[in-house]
RORO-17172 format. One record per atom (N, C-alpha, C): residue number from 1; residue in one letter; atom name; x, y, z. Coordinates in Angstrom, 3 decimals. Each point is the difference from the previous one (the first is absolute). Example, Ala and Ser with C-alpha at 12.3 -4.5 7.8 and 13.67 -1.06 7.14 Angstrom:
BEGIN
{nr: 1 | rest: A | atom: N | px: 13.190 | py: -5.690 | pz: 7.800}
{nr: 1 | rest: A | atom: CA | px: -0.890 | py: 1.190 | pz: 0.000}
{nr: 1 | rest: A | atom: C | px: 0.900 | py: 1.200 | pz: 0.000}
{nr: 2 | rest: S | atom: N | px: -0.350 | py: 1.050 | pz: -0.720}
{nr: 2 | rest: S | atom: CA | px: 0.820 | py: 1.190 | pz: 0.060}
{nr: 2 | rest: S | atom: C | px: -0.770 | py: 1.090 | pz: 0.730}
***
This chain:
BEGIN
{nr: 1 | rest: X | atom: N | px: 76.863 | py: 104.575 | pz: 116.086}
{nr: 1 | rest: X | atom: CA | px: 1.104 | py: 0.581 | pz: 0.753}
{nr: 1 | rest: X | atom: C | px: 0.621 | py: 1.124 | pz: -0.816}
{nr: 2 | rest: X | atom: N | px: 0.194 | py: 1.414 | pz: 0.744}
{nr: 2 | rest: X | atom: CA | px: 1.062 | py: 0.373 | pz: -1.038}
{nr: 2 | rest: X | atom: C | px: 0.583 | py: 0.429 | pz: -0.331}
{nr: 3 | rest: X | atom: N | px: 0.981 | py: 0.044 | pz: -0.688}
{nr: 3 | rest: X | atom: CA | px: 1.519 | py: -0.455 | pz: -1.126}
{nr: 3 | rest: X | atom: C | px: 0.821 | py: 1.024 | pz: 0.677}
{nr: 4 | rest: X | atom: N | px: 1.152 | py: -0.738 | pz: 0.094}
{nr: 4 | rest: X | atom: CA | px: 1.050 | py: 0.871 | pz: 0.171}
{nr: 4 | rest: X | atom: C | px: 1.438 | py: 0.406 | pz: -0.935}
{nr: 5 | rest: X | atom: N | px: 0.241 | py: 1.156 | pz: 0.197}
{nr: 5 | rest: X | atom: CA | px: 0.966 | py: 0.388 | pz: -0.527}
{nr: 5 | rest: X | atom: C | px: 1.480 | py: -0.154 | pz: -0.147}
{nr: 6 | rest: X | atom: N | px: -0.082 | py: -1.570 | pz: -0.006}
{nr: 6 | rest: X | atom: CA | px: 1.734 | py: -0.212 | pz: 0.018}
{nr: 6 | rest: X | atom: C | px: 0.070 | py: -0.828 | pz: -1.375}
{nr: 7 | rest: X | atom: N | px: 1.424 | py: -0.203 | pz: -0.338}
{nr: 7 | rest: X | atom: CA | px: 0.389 | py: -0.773 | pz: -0.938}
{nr: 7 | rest: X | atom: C | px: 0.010 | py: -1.728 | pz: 0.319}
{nr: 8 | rest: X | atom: N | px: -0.470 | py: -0.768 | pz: -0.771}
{nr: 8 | rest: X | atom: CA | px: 0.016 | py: -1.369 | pz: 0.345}
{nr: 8 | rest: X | atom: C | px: 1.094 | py: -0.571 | pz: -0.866}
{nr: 9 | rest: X | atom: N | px: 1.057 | py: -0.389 | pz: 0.627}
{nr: 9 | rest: X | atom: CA | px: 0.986 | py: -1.015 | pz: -0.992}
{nr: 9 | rest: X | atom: C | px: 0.628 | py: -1.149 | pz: 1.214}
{nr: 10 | rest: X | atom: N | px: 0.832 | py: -0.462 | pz: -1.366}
{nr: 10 | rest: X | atom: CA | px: 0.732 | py: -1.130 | pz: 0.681}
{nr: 10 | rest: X | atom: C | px: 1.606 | py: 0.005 | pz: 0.346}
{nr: 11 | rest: X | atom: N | px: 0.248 | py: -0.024 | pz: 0.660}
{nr: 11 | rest: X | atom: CA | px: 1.604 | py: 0.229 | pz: 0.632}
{nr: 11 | rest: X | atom: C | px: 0.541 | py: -1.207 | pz: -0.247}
{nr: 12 | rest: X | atom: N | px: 1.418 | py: -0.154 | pz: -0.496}
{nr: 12 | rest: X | atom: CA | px: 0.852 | py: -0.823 | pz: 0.031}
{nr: 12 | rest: X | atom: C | px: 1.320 | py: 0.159 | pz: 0.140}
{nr: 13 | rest: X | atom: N | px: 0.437 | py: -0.673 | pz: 1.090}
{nr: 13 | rest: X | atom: CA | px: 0.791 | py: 0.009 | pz: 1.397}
{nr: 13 | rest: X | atom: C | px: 1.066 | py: -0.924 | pz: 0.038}
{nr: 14 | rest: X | atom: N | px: 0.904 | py: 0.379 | pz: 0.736}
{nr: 14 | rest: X | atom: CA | px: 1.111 | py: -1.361 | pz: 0.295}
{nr: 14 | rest: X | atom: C | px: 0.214 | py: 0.115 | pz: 1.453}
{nr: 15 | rest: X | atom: N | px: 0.004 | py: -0.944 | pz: 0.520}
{nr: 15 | rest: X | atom: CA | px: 0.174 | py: -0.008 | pz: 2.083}
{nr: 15 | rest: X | atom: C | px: 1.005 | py: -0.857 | pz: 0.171}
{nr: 16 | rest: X | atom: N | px: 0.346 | py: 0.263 | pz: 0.765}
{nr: 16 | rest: X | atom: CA | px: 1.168 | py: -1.352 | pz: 0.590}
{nr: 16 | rest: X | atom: C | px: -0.385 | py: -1.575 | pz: 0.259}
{nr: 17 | rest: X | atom: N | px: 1.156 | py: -0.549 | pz: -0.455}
{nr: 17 | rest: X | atom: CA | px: -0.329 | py: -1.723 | pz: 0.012}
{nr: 17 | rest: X | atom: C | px: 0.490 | py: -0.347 | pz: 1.439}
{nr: 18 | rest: X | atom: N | px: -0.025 | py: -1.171 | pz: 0.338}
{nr: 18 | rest: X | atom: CA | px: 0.957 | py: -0.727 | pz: 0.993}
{nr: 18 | rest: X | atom: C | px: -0.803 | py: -0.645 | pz: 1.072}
{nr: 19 | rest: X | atom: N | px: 0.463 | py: -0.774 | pz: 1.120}
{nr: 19 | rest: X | atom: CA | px: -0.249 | py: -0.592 | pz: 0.727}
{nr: 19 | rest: X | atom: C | px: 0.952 | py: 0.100 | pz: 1.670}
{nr: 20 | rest: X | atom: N | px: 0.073 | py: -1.124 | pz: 0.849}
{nr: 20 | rest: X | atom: CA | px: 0.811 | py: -0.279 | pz: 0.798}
{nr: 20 | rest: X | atom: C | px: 0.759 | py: -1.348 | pz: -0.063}
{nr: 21 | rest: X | atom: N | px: -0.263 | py: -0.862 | pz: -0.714}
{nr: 21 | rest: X | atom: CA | px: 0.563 | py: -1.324 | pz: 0.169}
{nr: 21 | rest: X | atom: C | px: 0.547 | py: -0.122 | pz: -0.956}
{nr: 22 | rest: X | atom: N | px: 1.471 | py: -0.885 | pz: 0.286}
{nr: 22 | rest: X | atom: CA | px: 0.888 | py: -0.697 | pz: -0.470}
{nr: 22 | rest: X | atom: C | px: -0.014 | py: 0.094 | pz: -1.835}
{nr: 23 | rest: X | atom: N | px: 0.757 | py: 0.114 | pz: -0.781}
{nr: 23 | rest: X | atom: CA | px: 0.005 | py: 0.878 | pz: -1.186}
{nr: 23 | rest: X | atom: C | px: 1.240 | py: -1.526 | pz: -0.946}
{nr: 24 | rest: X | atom: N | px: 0.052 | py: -0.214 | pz: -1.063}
{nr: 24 | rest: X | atom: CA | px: 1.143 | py: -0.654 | pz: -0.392}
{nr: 24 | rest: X | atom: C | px: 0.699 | py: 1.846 | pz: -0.617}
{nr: 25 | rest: X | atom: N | px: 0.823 | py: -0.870 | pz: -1.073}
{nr: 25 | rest: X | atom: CA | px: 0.560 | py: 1.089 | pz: -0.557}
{nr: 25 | rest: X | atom: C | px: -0.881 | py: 0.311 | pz: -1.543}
{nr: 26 | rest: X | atom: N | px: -0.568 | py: -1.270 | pz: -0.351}
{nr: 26 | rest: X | atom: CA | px: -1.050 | py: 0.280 | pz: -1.197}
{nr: 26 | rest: X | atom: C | px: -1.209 | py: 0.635 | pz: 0.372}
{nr: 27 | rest: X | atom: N | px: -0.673 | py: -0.230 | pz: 1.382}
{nr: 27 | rest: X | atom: CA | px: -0.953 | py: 0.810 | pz: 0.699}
{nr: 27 | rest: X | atom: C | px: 0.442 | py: 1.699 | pz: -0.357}
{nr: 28 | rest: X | atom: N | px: 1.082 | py: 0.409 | pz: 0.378}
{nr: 28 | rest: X | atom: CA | px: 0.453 | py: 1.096 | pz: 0.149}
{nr: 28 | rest: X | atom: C | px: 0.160 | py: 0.957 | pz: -1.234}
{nr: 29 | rest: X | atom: N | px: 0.465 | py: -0.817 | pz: -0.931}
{nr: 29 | rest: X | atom: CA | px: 0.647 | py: 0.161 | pz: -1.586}
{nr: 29 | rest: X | atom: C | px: -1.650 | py: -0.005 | pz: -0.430}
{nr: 30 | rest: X | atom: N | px: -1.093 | py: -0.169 | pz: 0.353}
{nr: 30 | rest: X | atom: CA | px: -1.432 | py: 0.021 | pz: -0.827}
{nr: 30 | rest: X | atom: C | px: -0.379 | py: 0.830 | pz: 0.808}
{nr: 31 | rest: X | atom: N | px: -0.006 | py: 0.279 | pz: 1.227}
{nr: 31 | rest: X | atom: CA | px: -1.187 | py: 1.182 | pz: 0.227}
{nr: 31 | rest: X | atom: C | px: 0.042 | py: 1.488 | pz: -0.742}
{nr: 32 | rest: X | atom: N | px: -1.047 | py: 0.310 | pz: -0.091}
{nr: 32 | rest: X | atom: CA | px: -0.369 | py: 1.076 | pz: -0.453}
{nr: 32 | rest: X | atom: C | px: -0.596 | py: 1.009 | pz: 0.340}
{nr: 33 | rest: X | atom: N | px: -0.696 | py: 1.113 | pz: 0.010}
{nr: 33 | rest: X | atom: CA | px: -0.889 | py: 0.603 | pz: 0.615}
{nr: 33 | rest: X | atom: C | px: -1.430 | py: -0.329 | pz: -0.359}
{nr: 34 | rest: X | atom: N | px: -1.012 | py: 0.489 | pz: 0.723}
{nr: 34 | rest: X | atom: CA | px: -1.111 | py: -0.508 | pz: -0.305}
{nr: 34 | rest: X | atom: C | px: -0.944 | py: 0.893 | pz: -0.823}
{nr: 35 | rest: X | atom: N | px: -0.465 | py: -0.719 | pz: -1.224}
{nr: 35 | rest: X | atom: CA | px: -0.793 | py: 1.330 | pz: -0.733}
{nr: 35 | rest: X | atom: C | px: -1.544 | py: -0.170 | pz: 0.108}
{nr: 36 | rest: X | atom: N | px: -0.622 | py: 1.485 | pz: 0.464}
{nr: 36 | rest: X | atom: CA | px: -1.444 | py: -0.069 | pz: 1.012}
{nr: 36 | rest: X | atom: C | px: -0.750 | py: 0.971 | pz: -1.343}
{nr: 37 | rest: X | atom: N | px: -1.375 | py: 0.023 | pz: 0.898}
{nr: 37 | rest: X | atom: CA | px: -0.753 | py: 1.240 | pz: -1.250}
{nr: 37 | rest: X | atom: C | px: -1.080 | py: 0.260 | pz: 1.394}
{nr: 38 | rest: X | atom: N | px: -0.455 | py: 1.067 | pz: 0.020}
{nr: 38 | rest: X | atom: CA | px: -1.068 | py: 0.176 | pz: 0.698}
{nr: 38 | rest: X | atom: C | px: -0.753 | py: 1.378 | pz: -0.896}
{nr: 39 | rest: X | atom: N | px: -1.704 | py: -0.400 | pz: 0.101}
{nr: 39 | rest: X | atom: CA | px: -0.565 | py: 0.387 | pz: -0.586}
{nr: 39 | rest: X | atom: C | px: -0.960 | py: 0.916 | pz: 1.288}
{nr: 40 | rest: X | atom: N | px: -0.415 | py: 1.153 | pz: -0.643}
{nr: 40 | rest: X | atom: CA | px: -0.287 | py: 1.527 | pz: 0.481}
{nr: 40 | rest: X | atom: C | px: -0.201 | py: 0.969 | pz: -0.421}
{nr: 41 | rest: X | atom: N | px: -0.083 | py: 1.096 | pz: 0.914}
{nr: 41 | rest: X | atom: CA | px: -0.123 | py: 1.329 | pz: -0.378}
{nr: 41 | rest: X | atom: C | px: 0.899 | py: 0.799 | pz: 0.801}
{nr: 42 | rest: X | atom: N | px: 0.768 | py: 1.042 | pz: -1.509}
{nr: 42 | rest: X | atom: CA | px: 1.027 | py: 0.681 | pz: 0.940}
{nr: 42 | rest: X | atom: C | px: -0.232 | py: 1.524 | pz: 0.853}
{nr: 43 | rest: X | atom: N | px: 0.330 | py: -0.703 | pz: 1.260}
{nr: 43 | rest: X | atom: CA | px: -0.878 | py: 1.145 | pz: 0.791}
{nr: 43 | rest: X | atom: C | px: 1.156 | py: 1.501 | pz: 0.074}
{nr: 44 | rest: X | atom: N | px: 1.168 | py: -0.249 | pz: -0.312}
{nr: 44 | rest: X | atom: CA | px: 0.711 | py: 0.981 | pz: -0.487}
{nr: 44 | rest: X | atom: C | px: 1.708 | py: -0.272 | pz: -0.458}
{nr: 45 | rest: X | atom: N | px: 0.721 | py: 1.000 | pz: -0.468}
{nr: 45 | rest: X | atom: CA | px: 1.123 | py: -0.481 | pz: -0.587}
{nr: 45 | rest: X | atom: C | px: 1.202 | py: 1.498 | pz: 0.223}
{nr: 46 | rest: X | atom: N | px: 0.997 | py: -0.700 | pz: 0.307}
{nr: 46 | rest: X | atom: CA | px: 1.683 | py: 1.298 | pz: 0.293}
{nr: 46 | rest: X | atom: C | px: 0.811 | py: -0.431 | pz: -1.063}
{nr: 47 | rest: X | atom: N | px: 1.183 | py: 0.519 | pz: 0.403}
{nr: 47 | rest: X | atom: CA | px: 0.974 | py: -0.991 | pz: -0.889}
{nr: 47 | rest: X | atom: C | px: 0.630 | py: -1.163 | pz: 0.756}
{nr: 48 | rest: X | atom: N | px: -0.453 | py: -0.279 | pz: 1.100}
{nr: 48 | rest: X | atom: CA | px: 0.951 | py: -0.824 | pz: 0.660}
{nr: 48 | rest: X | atom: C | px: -1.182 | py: -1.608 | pz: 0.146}
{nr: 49 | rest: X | atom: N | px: -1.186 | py: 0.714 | pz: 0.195}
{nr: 49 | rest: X | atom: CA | px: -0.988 | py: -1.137 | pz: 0.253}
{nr: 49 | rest: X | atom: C | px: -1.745 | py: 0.133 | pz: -0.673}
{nr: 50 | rest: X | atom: N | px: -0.544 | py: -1.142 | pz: 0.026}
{nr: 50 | rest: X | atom: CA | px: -1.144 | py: -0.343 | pz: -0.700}
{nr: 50 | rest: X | atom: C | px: -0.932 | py: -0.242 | pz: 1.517}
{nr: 51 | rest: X | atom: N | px: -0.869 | py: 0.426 | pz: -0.019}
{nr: 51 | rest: X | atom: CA | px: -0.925 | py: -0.707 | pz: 1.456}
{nr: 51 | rest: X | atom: C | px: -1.741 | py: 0.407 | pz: -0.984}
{nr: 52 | rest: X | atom: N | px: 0.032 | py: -1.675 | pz: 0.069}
{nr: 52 | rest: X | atom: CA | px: -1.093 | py: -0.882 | pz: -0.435}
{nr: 52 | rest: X | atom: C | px: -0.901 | py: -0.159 | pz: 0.986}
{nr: 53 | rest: X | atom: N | px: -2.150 | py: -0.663 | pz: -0.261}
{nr: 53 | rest: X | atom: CA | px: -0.729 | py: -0.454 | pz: 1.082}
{nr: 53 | rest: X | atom: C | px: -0.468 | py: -0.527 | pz: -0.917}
{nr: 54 | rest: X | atom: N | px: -0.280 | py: -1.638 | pz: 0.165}
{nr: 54 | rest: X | atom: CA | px: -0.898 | py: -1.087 | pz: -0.308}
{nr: 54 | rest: X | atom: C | px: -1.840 | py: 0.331 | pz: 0.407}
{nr: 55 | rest: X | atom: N | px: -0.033 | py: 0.398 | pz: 0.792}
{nr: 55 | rest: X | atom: CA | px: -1.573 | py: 0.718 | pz: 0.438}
{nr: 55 | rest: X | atom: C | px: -0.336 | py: 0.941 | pz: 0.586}
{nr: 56 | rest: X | atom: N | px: -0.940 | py: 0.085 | pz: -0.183}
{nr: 56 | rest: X | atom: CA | px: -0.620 | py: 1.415 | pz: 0.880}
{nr: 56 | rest: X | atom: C | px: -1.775 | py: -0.079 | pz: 0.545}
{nr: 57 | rest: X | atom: N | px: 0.157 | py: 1.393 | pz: 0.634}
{nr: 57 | rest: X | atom: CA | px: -1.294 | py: -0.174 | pz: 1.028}
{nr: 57 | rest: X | atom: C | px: -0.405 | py: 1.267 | pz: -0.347}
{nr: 58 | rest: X | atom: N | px: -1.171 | py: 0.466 | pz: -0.124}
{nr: 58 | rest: X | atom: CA | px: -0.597 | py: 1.486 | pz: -0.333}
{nr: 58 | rest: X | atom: C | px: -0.570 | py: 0.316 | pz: 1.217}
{nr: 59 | rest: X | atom: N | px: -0.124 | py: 0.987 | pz: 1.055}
{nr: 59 | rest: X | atom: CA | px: -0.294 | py: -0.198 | pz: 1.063}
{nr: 59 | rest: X | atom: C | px: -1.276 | py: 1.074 | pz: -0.291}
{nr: 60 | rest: X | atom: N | px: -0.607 | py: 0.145 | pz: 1.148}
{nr: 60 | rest: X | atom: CA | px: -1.334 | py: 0.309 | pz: -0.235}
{nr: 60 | rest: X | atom: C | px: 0.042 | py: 2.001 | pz: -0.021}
{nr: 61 | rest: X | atom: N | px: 1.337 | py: 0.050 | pz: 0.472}
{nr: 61 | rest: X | atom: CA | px: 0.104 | py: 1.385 | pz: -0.207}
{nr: 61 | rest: X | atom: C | px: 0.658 | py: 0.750 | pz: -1.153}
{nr: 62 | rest: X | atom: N | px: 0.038 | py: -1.524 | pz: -0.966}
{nr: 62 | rest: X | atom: CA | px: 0.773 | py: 0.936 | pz: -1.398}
{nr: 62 | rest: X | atom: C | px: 1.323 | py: -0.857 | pz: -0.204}
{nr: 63 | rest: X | atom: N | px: 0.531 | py: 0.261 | pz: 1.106}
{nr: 63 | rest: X | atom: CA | px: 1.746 | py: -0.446 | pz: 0.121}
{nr: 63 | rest: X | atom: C | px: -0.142 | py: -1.586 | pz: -0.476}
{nr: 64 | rest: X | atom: N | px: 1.859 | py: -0.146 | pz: -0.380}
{nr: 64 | rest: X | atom: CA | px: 0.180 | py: -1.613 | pz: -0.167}
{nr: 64 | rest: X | atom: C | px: 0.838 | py: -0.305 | pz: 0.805}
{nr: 65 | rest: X | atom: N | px: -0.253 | py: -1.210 | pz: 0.791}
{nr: 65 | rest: X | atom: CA | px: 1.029 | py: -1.247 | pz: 0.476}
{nr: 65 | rest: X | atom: C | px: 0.873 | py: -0.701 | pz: -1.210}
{nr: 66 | rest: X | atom: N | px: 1.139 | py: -0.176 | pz: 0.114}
{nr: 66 | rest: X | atom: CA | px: 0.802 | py: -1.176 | pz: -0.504}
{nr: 66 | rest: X | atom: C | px: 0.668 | py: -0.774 | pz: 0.342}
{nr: 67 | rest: X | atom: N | px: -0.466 | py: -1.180 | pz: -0.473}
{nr: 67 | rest: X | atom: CA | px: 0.392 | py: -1.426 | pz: 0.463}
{nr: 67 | rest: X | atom: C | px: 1.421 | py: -0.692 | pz: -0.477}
{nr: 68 | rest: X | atom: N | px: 0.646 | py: -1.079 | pz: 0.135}
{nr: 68 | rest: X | atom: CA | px: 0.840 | py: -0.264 | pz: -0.853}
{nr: 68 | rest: X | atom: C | px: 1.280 | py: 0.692 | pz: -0.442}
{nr: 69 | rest: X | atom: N | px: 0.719 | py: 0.905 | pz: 0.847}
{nr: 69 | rest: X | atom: CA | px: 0.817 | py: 1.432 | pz: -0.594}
{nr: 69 | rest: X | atom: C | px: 1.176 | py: -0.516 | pz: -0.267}
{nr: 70 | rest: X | atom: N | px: 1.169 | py: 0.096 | pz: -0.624}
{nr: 70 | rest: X | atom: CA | px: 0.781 | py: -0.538 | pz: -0.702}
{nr: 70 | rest: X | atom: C | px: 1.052 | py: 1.503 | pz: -0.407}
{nr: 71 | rest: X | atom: N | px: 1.185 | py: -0.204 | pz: 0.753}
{nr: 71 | rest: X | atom: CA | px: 0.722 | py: 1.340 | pz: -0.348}
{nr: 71 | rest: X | atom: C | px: 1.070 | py: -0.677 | pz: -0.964}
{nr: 72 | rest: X | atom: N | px: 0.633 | py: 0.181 | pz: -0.887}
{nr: 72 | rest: X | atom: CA | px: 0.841 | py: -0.595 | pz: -1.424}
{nr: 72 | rest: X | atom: C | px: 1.239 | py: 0.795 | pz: 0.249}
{nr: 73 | rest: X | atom: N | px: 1.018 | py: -0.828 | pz: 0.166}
{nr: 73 | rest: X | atom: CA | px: 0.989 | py: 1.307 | pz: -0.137}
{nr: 73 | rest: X | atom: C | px: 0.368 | py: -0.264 | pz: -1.648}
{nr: 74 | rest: X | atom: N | px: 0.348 | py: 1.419 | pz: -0.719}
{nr: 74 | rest: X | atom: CA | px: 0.163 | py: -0.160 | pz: -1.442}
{nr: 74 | rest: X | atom: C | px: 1.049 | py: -0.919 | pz: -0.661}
{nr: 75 | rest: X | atom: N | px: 0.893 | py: -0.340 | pz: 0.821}
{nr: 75 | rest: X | atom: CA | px: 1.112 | py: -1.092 | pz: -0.888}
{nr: 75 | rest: X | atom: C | px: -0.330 | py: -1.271 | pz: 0.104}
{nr: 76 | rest: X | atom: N | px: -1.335 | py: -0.543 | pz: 1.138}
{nr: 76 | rest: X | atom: CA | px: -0.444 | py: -1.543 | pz: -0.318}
{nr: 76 | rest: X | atom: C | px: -1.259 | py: 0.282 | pz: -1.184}
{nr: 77 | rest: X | atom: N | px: -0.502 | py: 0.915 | pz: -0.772}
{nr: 77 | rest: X | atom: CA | px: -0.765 | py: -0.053 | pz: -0.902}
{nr: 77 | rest: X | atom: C | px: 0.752 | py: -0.221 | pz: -1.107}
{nr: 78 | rest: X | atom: N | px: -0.836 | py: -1.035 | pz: -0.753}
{nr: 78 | rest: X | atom: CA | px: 0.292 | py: -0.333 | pz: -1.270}
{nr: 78 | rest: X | atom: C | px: -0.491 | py: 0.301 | pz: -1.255}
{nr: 79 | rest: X | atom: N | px: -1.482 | py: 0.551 | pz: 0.389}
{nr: 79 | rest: X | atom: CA | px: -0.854 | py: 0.162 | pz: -1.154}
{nr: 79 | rest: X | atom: C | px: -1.302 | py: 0.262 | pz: 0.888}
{nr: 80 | rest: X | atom: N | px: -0.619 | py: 1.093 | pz: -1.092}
{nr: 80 | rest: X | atom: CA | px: -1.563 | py: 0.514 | pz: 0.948}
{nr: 80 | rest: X | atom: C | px: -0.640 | py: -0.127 | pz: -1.141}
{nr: 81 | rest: X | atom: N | px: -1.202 | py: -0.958 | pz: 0.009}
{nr: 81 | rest: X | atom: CA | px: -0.748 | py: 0.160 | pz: -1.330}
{nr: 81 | rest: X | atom: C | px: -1.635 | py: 0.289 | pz: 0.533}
{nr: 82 | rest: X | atom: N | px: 0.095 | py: 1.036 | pz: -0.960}
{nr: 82 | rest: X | atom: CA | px: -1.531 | py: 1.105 | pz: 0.425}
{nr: 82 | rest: X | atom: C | px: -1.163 | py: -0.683 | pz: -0.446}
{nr: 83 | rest: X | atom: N | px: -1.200 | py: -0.639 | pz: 0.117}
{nr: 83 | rest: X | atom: CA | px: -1.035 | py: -0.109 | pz: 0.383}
{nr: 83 | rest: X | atom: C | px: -1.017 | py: 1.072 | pz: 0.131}
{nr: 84 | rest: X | atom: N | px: -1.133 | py: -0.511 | pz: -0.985}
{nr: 84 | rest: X | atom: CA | px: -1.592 | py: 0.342 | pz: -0.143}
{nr: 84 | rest: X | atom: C | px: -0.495 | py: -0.067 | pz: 1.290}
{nr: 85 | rest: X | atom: N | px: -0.637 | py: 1.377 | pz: 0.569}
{nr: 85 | rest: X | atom: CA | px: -0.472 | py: -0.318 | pz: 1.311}
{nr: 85 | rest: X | atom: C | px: -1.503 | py: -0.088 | pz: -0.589}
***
């Protein structure tokens, strides 16, 4: 197959916690946000956002499909660690 020209790393993220049901007050006093990582290639970058794809497709005319797309807004990133493609 072959190779493409993006960067491969790993993103690390914070998303929102929570639920719908019934909460005490120690429930409440522990939640936290949730800390994620998703691993990829960054298909491009602003200052405001990161947009990532987990896969891809080489199509028979040259071009790529991407699978998996993932837009980041920059204040839930925590850390981007770059990766050997």
């Amino acid at each position: 197959m072959q190779s493409i020209k993006f960067e491969k790393v790993i993103i690390y993220w914070q998303d929102i916690n929570g639920g719908d049901a019934w909460n005490t007050k120690a429930d409440a006093d522990n939640l936290t946000v949730a800390d994620c990582c998703t691993i990829g290639y960054i298909y491009s970058e602003t200052k405001s956002c990161i947009k990532t794809f987990a896969t891809y497709s080489i199509c028979a005319d040259g071009s790529i499909d991407y699978g998996d797309l993932v837009a980041f807004p920059r204040g839930c990133v925590t850390k981007i660690e770059r990766l050997d493609n």
